[in-house]
C-alpha positions as CSV (number, residue, x, y, z in Angstrom):
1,X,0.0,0.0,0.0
2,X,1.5,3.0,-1.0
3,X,2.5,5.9,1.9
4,X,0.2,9.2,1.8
5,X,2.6,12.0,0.7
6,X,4.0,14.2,3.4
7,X,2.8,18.0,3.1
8,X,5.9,19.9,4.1
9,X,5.5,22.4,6.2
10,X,7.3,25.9,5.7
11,X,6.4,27.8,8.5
12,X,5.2,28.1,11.9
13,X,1.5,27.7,12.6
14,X,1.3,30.6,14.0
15,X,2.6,32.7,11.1
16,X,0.2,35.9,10.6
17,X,1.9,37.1,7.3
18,X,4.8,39.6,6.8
19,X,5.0,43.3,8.0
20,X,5.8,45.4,4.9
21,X,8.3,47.9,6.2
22,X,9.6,49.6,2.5
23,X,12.9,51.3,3.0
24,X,13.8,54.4,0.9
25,X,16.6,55.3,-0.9
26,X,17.8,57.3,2.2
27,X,17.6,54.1,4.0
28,X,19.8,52.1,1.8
29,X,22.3,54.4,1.8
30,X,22.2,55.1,5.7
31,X,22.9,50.9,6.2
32,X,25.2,51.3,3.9
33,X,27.1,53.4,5.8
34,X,27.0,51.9,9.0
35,X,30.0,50.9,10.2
36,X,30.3,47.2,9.9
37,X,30.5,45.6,13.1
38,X,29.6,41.8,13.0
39,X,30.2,41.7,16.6
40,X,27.6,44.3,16.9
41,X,25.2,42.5,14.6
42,X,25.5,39.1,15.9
43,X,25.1,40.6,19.4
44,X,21.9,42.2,18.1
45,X,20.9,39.5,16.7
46,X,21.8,37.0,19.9
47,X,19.6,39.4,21.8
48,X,16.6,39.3,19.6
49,X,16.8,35.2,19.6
50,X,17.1,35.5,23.9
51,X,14.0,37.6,23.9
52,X,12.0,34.8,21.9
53,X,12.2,35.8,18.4
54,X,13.4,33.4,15.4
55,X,15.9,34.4,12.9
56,X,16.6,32.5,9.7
57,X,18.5,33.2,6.6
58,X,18.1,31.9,3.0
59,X,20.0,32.4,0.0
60,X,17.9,33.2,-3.3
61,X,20.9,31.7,-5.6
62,X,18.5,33.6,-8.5
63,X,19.2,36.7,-7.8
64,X,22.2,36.4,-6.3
65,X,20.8,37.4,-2.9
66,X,20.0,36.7,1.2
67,X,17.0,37.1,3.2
68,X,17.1,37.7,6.6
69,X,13.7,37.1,8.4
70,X,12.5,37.7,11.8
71,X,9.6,35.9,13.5
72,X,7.8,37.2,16.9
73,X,7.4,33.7,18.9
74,X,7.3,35.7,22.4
75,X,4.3,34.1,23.8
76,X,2.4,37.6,25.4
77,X,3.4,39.7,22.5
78,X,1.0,41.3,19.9
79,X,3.1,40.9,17.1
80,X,3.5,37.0,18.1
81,X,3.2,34.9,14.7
82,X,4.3,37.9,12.5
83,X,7.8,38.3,11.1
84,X,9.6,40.9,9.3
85,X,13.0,40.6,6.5
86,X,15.6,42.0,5.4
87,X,17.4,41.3,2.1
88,X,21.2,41.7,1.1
89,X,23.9,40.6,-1.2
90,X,25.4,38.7,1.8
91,X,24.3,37.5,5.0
92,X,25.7,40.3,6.9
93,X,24.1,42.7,4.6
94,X,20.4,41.1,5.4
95,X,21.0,41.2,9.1
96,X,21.9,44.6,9.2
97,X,18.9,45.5,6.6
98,X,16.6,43.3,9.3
99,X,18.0,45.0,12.1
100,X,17.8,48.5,11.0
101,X,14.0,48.1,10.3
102,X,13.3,47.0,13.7
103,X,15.5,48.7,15.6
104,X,15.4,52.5,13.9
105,X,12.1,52.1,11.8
106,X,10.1,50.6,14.3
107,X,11.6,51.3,17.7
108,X,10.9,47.2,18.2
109,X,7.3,47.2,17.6
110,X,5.7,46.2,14.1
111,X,3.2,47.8,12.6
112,X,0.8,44.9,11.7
113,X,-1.5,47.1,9.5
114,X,1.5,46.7,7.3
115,X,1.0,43.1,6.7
116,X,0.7,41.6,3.5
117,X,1.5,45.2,1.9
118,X,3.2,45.6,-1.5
119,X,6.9,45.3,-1.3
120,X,9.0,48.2,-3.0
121,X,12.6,47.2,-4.8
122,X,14.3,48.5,-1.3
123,X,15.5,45.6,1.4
């Protein structure tokens, strides 16, 4: 008897959808000019991950890019289930594009009535 296929599963059940935070052209270049610190950015990041959120990467071998994404999995939080990216050339590049929305953009909290919203050709 032959075995029922196995759905994969991608994401969380919990996932809400992704918070559209579109970076300008001002943006880009002010990451850009950050002084790269990976210490910096993986301390940022270990924070983030001790405070309950998940961060992945994937490479888009396509286009020749990285995606940084953040998920809220803190149990009491209202952004719990949503997540938020950040794209690069490299690794290092996404995390500080990730970083920079939810540190400088959003002061840490997401604004979920940006879910789902078109993306612009910024991060």
């Amino acid at each position: 008897m032959p075995r029922a296929k196995k759905q994969q599963r991608t994401f969380s059940d919990d996932f809400k959808g992704f918070v559209t935070i579109n970076l300008t052209v001002e943006d880009e270049k002010i990451i850009d000019a950050l002084e790269v610190d990976n210490g910096r950015t993986f301390d940022e990041l270990a924070t983030l991950i001790d405070q309950g959120f998940k961060v992945s990467f994937k490479a888009d071998l396509d286009q020749g890019s990285v995606c940084c994404t953040l998920m809220d999995n803190r149990k009491d939080s209202p952004t719990r289930g949503f997540a938020l990216s950040g794209w690069g050339s490299e690794a290092l590049d996404a995390a500080n594009a990730v970083l920079y929305k939810h540190i400088h953009q959003c002061s840490g909290v997401w604004p979920t009535e940006f879910a789902g919203r078109a993306v612009t050709k910024y991060r």
